[in-house]
N, C-alpha and C positions, 0 to 999 in steps of 0.2 A: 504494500500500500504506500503512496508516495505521500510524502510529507511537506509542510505549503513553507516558503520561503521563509514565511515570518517564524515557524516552528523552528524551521532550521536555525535563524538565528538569534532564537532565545534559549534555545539547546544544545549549540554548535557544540562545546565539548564532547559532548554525549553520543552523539551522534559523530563524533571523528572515532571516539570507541569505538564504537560497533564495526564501522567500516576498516577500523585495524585488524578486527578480530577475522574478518573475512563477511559481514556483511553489506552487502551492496544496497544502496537507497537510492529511489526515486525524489528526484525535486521537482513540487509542480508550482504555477503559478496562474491563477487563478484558473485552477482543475485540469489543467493541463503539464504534463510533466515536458520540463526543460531541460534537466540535468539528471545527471547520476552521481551522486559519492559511490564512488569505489576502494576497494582496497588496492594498496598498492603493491604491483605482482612481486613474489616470493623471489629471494635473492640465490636461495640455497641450491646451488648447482650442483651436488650430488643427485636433490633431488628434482631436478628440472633433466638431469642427465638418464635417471633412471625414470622418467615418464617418456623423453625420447625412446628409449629402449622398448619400453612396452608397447609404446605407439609402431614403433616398426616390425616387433612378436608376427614371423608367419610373414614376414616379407623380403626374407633373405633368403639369397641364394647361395648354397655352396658351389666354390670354386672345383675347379678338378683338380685331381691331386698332380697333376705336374705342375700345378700353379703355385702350392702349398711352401711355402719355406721353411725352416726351422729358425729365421731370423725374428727379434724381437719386435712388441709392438709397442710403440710409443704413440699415443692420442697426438700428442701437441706436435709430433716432428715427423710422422708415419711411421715405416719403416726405419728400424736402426742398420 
């Protein structure tokens, strides 16, 4: 349910909570929503790393094995 301007700014603390917490808020003004408070997206790259991961689950191909190396893998540099 979206909340009127004037709420917003007689409760702005309060509503920056929420939207830290991960809730999202509609702003309307007069019954019409104009804005959105959002959270603001997660820094944590492990775990933005491992929702990549799952996102591409079932979309990888194996290589043939004369492609295969025994050399190591480095993310940041590729191939060592």
């Amino acid at each position: 349910m979206a909340i009127s301007i004037s709420e917003l700014r007689q409760h702005l603390p309060e509503y920056l909570r929420q939207a830290a917490s991960g809730t999202e808020i509609p702003v309307s003004v007069h019954g019409r929503v104009v804005a959105r408070l959002v959270p603001e997206p997660r820094h944590d790259q492990a775990e933005q790393a491992m929702e990549r991961l799952v996102a591409l689950r079932g979309k990888a191909k194996l290589l043939s094995s004369s492609k295969v190396t025994d050399e190591k893998w480095n993310a940041e540099q590729g191939l060592l």
